[in-house]
C-alpha positions as CSV (number, residue, x, y, z in Angstrom):
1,X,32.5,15.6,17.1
2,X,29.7,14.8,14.3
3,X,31.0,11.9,11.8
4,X,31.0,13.4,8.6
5,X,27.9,11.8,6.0
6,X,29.7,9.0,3.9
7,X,30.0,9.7,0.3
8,X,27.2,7.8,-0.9
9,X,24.6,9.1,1.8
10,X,25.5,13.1,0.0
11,X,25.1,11.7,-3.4
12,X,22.3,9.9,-2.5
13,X,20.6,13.4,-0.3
14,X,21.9,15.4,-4.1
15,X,19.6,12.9,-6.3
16,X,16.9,13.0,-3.6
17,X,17.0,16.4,-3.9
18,X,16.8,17.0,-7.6
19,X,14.0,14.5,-8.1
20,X,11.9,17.0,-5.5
21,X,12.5,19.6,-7.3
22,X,12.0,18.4,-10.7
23,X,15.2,18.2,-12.5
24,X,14.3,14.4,-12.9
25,X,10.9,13.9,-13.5
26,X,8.3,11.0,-13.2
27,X,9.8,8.5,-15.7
28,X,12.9,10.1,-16.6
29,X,15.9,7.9,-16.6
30,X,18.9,8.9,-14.6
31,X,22.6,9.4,-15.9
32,X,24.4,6.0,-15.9
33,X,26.7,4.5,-13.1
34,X,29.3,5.6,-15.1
35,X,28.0,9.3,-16.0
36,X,27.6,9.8,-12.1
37,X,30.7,8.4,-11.1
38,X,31.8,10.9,-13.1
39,X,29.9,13.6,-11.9
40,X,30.5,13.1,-8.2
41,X,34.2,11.8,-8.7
42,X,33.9,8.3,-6.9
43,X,33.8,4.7,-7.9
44,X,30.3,3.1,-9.1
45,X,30.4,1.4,-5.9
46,X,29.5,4.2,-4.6
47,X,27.2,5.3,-7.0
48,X,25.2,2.1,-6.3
49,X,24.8,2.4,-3.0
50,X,23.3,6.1,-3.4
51,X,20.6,4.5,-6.2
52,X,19.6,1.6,-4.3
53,X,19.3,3.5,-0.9
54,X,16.6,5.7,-3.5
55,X,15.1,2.6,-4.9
56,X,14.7,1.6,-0.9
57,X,12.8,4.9,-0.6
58,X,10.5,3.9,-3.9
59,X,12.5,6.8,-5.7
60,X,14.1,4.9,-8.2
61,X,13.2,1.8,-10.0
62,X,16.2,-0.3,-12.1
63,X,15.4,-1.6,-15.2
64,X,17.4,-4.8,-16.4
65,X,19.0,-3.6,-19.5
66,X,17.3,0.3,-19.8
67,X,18.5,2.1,-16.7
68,X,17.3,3.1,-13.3
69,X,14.2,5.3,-13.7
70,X,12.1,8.0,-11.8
71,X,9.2,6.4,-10.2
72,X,5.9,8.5,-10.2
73,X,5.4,10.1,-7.2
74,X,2.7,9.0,-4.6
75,X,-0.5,7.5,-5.4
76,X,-3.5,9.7,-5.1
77,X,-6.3,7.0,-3.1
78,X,-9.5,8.0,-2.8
79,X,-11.4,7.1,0.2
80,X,-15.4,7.1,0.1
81,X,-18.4,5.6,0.1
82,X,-17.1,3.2,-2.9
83,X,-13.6,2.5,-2.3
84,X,-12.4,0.2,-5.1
85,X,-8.4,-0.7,-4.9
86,X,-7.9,-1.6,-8.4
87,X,-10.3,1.6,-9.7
88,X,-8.4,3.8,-7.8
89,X,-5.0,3.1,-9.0
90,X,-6.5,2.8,-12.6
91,X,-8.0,6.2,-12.2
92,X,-4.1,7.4,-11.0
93,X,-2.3,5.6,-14.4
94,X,-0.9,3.4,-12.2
95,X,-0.8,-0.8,-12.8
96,X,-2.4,-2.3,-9.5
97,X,-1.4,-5.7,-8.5
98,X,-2.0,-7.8,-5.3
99,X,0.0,-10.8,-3.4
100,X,-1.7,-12.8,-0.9
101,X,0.2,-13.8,2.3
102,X,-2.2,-15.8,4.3
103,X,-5.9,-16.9,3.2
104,X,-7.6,-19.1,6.0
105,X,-10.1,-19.1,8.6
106,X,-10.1,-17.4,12.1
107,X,-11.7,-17.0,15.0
108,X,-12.8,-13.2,15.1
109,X,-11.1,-11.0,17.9
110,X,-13.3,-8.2,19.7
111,X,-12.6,-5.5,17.8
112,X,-13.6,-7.9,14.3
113,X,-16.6,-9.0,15.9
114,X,-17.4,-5.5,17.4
115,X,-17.3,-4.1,13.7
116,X,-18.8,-6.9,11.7
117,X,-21.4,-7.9,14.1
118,X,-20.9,-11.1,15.3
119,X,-19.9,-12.7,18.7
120,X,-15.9,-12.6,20.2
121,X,-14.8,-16.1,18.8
122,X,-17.1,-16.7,15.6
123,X,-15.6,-18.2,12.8
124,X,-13.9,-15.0,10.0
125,X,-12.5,-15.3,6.5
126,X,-8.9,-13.7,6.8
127,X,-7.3,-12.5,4.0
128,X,-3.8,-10.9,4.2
129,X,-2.1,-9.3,1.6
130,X,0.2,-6.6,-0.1
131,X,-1.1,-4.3,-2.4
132,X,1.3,-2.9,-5.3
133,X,1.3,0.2,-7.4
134,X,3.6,-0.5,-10.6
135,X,5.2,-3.7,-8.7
136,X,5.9,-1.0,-5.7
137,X,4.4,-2.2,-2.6
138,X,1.6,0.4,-0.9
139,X,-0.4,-1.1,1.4
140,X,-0.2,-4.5,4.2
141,X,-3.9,-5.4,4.2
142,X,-6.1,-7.2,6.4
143,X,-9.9,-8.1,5.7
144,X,-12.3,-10.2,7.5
145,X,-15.6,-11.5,6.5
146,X,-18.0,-13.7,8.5
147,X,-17.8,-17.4,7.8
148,X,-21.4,-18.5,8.9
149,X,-22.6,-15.8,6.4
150,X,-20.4,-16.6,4.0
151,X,-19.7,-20.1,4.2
152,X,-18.4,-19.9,0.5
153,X,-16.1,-16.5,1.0
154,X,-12.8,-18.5,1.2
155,X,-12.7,-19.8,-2.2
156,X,-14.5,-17.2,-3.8
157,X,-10.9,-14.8,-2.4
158,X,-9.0,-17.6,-4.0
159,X,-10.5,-18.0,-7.4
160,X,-11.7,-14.5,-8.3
161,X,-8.3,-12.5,-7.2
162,X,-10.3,-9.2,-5.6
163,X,-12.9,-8.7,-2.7
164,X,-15.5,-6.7,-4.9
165,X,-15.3,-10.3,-7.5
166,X,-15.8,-12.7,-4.6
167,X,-18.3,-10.5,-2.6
168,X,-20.2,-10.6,-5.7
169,X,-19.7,-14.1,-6.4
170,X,-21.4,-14.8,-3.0
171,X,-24.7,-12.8,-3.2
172,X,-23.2,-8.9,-2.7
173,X,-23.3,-7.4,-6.0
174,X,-22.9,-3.5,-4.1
175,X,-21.3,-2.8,-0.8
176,X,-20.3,0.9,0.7
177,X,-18.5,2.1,2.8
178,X,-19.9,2.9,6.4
179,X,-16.9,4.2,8.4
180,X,-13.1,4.8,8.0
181,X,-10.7,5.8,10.9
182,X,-7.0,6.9,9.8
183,X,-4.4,6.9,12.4
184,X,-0.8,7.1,11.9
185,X,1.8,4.1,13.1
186,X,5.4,3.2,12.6
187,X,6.3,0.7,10.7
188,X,7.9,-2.5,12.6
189,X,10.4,-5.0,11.2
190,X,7.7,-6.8,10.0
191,X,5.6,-4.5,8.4
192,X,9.3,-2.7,7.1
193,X,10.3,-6.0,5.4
194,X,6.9,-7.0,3.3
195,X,6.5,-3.2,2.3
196,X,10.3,-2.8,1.2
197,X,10.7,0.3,4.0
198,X,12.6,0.5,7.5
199,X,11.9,-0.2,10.5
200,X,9.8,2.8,11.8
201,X,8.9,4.9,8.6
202,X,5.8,6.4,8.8
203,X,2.9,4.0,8.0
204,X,-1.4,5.7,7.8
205,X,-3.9,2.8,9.3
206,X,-7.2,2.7,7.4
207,X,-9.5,0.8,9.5
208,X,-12.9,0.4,7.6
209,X,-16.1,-1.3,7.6
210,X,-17.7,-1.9,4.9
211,X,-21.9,-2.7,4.0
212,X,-24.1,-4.4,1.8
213,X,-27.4,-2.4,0.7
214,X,-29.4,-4.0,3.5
215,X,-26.8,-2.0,5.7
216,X,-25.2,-4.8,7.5
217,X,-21.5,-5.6,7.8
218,X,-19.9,-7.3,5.0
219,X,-15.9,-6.9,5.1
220,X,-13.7,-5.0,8.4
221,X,-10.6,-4.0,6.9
222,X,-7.4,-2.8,8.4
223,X,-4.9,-1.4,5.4
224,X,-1.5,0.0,6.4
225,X,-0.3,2.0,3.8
226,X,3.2,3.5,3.4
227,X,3.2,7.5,4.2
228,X,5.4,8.2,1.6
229,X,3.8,6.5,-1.4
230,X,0.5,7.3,-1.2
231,X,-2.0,10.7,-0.6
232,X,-5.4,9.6,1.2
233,X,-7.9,11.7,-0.3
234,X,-11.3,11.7,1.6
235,X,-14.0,12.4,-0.9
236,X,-15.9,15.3,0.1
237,X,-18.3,14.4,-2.4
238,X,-19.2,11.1,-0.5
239,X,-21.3,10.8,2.7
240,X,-18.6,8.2,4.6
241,X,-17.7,9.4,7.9
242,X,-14.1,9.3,8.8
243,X,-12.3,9.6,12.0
244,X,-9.0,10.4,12.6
């Protein structure tokens, strides 16, 4: 015999629900713990479980003071020949933000070498971060860049706070996009705990290489981002294949 859902999983399916509809829009703020208590005649207990298992889906956002509030829905993210991650969330309204994990040196694995060029082994700048969209996390991000041509990459990441600032700052004032391959991946506990997500929700893999105007590999990138909070748009406009 199936267990019946628990109270605050059918609240929490009823709120889902309206906010796909539209009966709460992008921004709106929901009906107090109390009002929905109310509503749905159970404790606030139980009403809190129901809004934070939204705000675990990036549904909901609480405010200290103001409310719990409709998030927007996902991020449009254009993918072409320039792919810029803070001019793409600007371009959507939304506030883009980064937070480095680990910024070190490497030694490059195949597939890094294959796509930047270099031997198995040579020496890579690794940045690894978490992109953000209105303090939401988006994307787990990966990007390597080779140390013997860019002796100086390192502390350009850490002093100018975005790739296209510290690629600049050592000699690559334009860079395009070459290729892009999008697969799809679940997400593991890892992955689940740095984006704010469970284990195994559905996560896209950008893997991309980027070039300077000489045509040679300057960044290999490996973003996952989070299925549910952003739409991938490939720019037909652009000339960047794409494989997925």
């Amino acid at each position: 015999m199936t267990k019946p859902a628990a109270l605050w999983q059918n609240i929490y399916e009823i709120l889902r629900a309206e906010i796909a509809q539209g009966a709460w829009r992008a921004g709106a703020r929901l009906p107090t713990e109390a009002g929905l208590a109310q509503r749905f005649d159970v404790n606030r207990h139980t009403v809190r479980r129901a809004l934070q298992a939204l705000a675990d889906d990036g549904l909901v956002q609480a405010r200290r003071g103001a409310g719990v509030f409709v998030r927007p829905g996902p991020v449009p993210y254009r993918i072409g020949t320039r792919t810029r991650f803070r001019q793409n969330l600007l371009s959507a309204g939304r506030t883009p933000s980064r937070k480095v994990l680990h910024l070190g040196r490497q030694a490059a694995s195949v597939p890094e070498a294959q796509a930047l060029g270099v031997s198995p082994g040579a020496p890579l700048h690794v940045l690894e971060s978490i992109s953000f969209a209105d303090e939401l996390p988006i994307s787990l991000a990966r990007s390597c860049f080779c140390a013997t041509r860019f002796p100086e990459m390192g502390a350009a990441l850490r002093d100018q706070g975005s790739v296209t600032a510290a690629l600049a700052h050592v000699g690559v004032g334009d860079y395009t996009r070459r290729s892009t391959r999008l697969t799809g991946h679940n997400a593991d506990p890892v992955q689940a705990r740095h984006l704010q997500i469970k284990t195994g929700d559905a996560l896209i893999l950008s893997e991309s290489i980027n070039i300077d105007p000489m045509g040679q590999p300057v960044e290999f990138g490996r973003s996952y981002f989070v299925g549910a909070r952003v739409e991938l748009v490939l720019d037909g406009s652009e000339t960047a294949p794409f494989v997925i």
